[in-house]
C-alpha positions in Angstrom: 8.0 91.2 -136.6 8.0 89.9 -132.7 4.0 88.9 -133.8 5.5 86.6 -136.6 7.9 84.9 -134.9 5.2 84.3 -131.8 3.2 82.5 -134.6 5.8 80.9 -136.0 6.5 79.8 -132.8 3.3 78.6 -131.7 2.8 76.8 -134.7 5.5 74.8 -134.6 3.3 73.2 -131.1 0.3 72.7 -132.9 1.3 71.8 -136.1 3.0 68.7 -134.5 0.5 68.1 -132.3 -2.3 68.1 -134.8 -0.7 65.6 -136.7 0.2 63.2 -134.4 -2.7 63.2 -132.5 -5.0 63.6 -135.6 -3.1 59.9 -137.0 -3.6 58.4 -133.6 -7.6 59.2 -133.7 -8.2 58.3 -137.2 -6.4 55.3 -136.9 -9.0 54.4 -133.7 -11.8 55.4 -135.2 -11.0 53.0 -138.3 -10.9 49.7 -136.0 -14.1 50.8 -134.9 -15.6 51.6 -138.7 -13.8 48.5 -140.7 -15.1 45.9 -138.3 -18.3 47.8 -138.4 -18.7 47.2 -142.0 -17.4 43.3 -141.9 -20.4 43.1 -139.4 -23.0 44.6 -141.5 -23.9 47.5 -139.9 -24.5 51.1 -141.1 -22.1 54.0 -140.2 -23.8 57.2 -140.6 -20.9 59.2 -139.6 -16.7 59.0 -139.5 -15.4 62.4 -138.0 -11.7 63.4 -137.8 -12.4 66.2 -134.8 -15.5 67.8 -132.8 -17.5 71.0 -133.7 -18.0 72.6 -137.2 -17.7 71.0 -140.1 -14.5 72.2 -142.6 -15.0 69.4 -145.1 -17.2 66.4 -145.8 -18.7 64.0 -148.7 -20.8 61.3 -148.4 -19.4 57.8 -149.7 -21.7 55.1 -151.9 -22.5 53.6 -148.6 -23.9 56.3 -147.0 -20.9 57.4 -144.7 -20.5 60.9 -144.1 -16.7 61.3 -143.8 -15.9 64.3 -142.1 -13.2 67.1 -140.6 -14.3 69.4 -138.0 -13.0 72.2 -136.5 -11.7 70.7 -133.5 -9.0 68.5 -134.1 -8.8 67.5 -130.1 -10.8 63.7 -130.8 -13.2 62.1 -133.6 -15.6 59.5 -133.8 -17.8 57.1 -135.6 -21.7 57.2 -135.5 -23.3 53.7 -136.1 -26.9 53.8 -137.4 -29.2 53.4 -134.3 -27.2 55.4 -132.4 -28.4 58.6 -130.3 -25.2 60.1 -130.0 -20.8 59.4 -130.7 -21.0 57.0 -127.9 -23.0 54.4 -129.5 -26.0 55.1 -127.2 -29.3 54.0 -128.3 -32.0 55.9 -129.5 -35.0 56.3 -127.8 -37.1 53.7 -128.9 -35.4 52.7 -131.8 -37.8 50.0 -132.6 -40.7 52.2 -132.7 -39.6 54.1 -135.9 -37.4 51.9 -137.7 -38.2 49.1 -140.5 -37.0 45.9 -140.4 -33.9 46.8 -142.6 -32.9 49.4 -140.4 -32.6 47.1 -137.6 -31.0 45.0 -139.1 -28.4 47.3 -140.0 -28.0 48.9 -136.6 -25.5 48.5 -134.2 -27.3 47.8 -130.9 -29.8 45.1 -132.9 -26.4 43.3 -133.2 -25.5 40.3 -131.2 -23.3 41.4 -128.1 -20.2 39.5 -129.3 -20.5 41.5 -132.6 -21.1 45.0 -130.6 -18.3 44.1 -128.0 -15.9 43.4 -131.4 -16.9 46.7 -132.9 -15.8 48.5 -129.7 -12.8 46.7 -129.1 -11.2 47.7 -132.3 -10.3 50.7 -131.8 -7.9 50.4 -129.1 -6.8 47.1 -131.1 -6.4 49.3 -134.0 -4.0 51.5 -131.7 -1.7 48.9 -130.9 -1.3 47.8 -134.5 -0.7 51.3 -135.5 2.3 51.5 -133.0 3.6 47.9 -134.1 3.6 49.3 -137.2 5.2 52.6 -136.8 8.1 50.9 -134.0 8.7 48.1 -137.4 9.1 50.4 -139.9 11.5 52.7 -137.5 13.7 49.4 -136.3 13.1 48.1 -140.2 14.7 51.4 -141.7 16.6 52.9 -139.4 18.3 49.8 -137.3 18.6 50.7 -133.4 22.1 52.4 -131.5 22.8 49.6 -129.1 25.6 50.5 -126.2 27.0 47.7 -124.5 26.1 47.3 -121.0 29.7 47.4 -119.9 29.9 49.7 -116.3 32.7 52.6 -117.0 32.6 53.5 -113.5 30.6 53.3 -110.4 29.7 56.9 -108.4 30.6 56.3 -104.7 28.0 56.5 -102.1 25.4 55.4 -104.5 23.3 51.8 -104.3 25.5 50.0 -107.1 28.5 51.3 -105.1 27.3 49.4 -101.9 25.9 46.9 -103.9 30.0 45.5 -104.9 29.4 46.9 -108.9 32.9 47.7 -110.2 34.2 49.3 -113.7 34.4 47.3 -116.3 32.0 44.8 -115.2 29.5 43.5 -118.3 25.8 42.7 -117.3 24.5 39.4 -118.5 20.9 40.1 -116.7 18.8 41.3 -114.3 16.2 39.3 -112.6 16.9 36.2 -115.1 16.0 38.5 -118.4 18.7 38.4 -120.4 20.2 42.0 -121.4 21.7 42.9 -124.7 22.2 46.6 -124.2 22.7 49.8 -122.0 19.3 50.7 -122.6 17.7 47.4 -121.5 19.0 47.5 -118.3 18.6 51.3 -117.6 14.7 50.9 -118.8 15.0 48.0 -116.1 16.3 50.4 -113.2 14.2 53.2 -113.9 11.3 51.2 -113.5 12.3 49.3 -110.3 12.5 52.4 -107.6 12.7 50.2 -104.0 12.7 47.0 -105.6 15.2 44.7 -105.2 17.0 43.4 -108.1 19.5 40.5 -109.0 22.4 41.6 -111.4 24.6 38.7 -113.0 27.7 40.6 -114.4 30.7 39.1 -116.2 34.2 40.2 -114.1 37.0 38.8 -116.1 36.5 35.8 -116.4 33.6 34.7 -113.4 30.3 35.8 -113.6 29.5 37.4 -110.4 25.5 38.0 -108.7 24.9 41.3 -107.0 21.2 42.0 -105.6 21.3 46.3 -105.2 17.8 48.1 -105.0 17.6 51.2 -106.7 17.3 54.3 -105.2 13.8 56.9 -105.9 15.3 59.9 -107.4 12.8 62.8 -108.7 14.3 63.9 -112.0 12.9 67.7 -113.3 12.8 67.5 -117.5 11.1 69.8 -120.1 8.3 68.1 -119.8 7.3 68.0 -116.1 8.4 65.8 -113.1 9.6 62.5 -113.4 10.6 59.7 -111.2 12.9 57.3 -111.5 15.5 54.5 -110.1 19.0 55.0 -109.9 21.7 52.6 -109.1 24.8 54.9 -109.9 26.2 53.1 -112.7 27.7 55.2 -115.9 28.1 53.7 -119.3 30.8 52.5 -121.0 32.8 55.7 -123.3 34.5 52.9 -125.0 32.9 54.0 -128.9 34.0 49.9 -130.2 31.2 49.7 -127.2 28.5 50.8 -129.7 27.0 49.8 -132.6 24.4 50.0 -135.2 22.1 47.3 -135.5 20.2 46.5 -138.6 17.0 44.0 -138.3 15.2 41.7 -140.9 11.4 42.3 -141.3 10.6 39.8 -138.9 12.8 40.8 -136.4 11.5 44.3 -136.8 8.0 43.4 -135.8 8.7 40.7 -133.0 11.1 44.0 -131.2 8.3 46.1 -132.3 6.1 44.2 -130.6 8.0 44.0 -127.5 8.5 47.5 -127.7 4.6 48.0 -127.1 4.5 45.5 -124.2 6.6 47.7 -122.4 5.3 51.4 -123.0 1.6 49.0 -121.9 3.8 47.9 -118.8 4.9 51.0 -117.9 2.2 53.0 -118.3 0.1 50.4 -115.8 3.2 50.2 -113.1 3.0 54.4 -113.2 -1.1 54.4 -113.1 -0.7 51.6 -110.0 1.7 53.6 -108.3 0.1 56.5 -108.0 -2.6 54.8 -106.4 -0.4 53.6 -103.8 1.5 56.8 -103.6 4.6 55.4 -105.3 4.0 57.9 -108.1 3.6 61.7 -108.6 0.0 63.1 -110.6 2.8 65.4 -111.2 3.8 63.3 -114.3 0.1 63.4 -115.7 -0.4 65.3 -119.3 -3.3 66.8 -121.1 -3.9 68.4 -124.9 -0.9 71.0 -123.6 1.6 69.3 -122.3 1.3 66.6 -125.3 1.1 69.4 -127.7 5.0 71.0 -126.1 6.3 67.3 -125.8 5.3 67.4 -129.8 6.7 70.3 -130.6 10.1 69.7 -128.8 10.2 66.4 -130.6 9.7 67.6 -133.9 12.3 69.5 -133.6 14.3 66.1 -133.9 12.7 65.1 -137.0 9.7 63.4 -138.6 10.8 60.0 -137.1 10.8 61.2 -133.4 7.7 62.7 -134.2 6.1 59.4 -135.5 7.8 57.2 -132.5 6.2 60.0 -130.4 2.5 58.9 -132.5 3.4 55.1 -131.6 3.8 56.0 -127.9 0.7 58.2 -128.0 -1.4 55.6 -129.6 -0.5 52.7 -127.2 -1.7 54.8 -124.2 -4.5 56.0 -125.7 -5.7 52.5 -126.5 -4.7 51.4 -123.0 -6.4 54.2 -121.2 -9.7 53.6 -123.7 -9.6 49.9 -122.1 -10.1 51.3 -118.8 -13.9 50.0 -117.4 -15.1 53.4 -117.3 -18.8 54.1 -118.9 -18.1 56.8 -121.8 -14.9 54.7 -122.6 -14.6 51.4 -124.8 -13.9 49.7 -121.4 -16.8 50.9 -120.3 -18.7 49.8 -123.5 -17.1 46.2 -122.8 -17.8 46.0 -119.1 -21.5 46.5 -120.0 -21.6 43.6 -122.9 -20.2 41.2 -120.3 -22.8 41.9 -117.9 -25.4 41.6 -120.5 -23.7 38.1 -122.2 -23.7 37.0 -118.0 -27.2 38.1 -117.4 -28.8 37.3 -120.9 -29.7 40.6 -121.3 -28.5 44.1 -121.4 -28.6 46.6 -118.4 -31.8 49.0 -118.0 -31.4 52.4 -120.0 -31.3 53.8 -116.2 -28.1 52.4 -115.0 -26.2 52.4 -117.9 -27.2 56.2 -118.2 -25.8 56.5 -114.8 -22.7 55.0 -115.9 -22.4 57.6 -118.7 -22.9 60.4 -116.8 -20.5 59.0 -113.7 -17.8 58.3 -116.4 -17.8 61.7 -117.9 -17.8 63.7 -114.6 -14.7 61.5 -114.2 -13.1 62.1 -117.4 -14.0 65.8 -117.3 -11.8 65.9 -114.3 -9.2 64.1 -114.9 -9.2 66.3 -118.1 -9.0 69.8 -116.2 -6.8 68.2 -113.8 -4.2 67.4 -116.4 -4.4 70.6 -118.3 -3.9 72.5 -114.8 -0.6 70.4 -114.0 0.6 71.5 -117.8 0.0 75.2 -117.5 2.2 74.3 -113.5 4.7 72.9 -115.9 5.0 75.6 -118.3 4.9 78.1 -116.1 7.1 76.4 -114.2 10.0 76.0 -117.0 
């Protein structure tokens, strides 16, 4: 019996896990195959995970569509290619006809190459515009207003003059609407000075306060954050429901994905001038708890978890790192700059420099989940 409920258990991780991260891959690897086809050339290969095969068929265009044993990744295998990361062949020219080349990916002009890479991450950032419309679309969004309750003593917003019942206009100029606005504001502005406007009866009065670095320990690792010392308004006519056209659902959608891609580049920049923890980093097991705890909230957490998870995996694929599509890019620049591509040696260098790097990142993430859950 205790064996069954471990299962259970564990399969309530991976379960989640597959799925969301299995959506998020297919949907990058069909940027990558659609503009493929619009630019005439031959995909031998469109595989949902690594390893054995469990399934596959071959389509009337000569795809072999496939699921593999590994659902940890996927790719797409252009015709000319030597490997999944669209490197050449060896001599390609030597053994092909003049159809072939014309149907394989690095015979292609580089502007039509550098498009083929490129949309996959695009593709990842339409997925979570997608998902974030759909969720604002059918669901609406809780909006508290950002009216101050009370103000803990001591803290930065204390010293800064903030006082209950004060309502926030803005911060820095940007106009806010809601609780969350501002707190998203905050937490992302440890040691940074900030300008408040806030309505007091009936003046509107300008406080500058600079949050305060607090380390926050959650379920899912270390995080760190600003903090001001305000508390929300427990007023319930302070909250509301809000419902939102199409339109509207897509332009907050939208803006929703700007700021997980802002985020995620303020966190990468300050680790690298120590403002940030590595603490914070996640691999395959820490995504595959945060999964399973947010499943346990529902399908739409779980797909708003898939949105999240797609926008930072097109973001970090953007990264100029050889292996990655950035790396892919920064190469067809150099080429369309020099007139021709780099020699086979460097770019092999590249490869091999970007996958030592990406192996370690890798192992470095997984050993900062297995800290966390041992940890917790």
């Amino acid at each position: 019996m205790a064996i069954l409920e471990h299962l259970i258990t564990f399969g309530g991780y991976v379960v989640p896990f597959v799925f969301v991260l299995s959506l998020v891959v297919f949907f990058h690897e069909m940027g990558h195959f659609m503009v493929g086809r619009w630019c005439g050339v031959k995909v031998d290969a469109f595989s949902l995970g690594f390893g054995p095969e469990l399934f596959a068929f071959v389509d009337r265009k000569g795809t072999r569509w496939r699921l593999a044993l590994l659902p940890l990744g996927g790719y797409v295998k252009f015709h000319g290619d030597a490997n999944a990361a669209s490197a050449a062949a060896a001599d390609p020219a030597l053994v092909m006809d003049a159809e072939e080349r014309r149907i394989s990916f690095f015979t292609q002009p580089v502007w039509k190459r550098a498009a083929i890479v490129a949309a996959g991450p695009i593709a990842n950032f339409i997925l979570a515009i997608v998902i974030f419309s759909g969720i604002f679309y059918t669901h609406g969004r809780g909006i508290l207003a950002p009216k101050i309750d009370s103000v803990r003593a001591g803290d930065s917003g204390d010293l800064a003059g903030f006082q209950g019942g004060d309502l926030i206009i803005s911060v820095d100029g940007a106009p806010i609407s809601g609780w969350g606005e501002m707190l998203r504001i905050v937490q992302a502005s440890a040691d940074v000075p900030l300008t408040f406007v806030v309505q007091r009866g009936t003046k509107d009065v300008t406080l500058n306060v600079t949050p305060k670095l607090r380390v926050l320990k959650t379920p899912f690792g270390e995080t760190r954050v600003g903090v001001i010392g305000l508390n929300a308004s427990r007023n319930p006519d302070d909250w509301k429901m809000q419902s939102y056209g199409l339109v509207e659902s897509v332009k907050i959608a939208v803006g929703e994905t700007w700021f997980v891609c802002e985020r995620t580049l303020n966190y990468i920049g300050g680790v690298f001038v120590g403002r940030e923890s590595f603490k914070q980093v996640s691999g395959p097991i820490g995504t595959g708890f945060i999964a399973g705890e947010v499943a346990k909230d529902g399908i739409v957490s779980l797909i708003n978890l898939a949105a999240i998870l797609s926008i930072s995996i097109g973001l970090i694929n953007l990264f100029p790192i050889p292996l990655l599509d950035g790396g892919h890019l920064l190469f067809y620049v150099v080429e369309a700059l020099k007139g021709k591509p780099l020699s086979e040696r460097v770019q092999e260098m590249g490869f091999r420099a970007g996958l030592a790097l990406v192996v370690m990142l890798m192992v470095f993430a997984t050993f900062n989940d297995v800290l966390h859950l041992a940890g917790g």
